[in-house]
N, C-alpha and C positions, 0 to 999 in steps of 0.2 A: 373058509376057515374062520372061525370066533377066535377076536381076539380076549386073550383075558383080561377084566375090567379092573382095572389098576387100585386097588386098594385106597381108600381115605386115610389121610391119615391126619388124626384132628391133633391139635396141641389143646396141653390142662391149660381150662380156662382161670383165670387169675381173680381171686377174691373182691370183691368190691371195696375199694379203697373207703376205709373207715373214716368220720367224717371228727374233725377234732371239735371237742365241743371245749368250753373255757366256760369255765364259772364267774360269774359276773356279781359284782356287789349287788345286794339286791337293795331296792328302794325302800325307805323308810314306810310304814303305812303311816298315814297322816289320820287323823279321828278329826272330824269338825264336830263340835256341838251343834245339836239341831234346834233347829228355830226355838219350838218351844221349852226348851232348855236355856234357853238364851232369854225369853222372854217370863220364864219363871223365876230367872235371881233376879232379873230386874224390876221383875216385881216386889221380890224382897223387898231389894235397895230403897224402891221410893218407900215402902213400910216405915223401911226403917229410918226414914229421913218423915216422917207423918205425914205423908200423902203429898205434898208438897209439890206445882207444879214447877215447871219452868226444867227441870234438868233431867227428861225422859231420856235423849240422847245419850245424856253421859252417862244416866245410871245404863242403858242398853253396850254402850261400848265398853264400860267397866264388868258386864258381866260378862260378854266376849271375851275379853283380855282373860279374866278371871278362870272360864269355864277352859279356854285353852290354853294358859299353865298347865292347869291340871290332867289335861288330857297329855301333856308332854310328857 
């Protein structure tokens, strides 16, 4: 005699727990001037000083400074 094969009996499977997302401040994009942007005011600079050597340096860091103000 067969016995009868006992039924399955499944339970509802449960949703996949949702995963909490948080919004985070996002980062500043920062802009650097590029070389030759940096080395085109400073070429102004020494123009505008009449060619003039000795202060390549400071006219190069004065147009850094300068070009990133304004990128600010």
């Amino acid at each position: 005699m067969a016995t009868p094969k006992a039924e399955k009996t499944t339970k509802p499977r449960k949703a996949p727990a949702k995963k909490k997302t948080t919004v985070e401040a996002a980062e500043p994009i920062v802009i650097h001037p590029s070389h030759d942007q940096i080395a085109a005011l400073a070429q102004k600079f020494w123009a505008e000083r009449g060619y003039t050597d000795g202060q390549a340096e400071h006219d190069w860091l004065r147009a850094e400074r300068e070009l990133n103000q304004m990128a600010s």
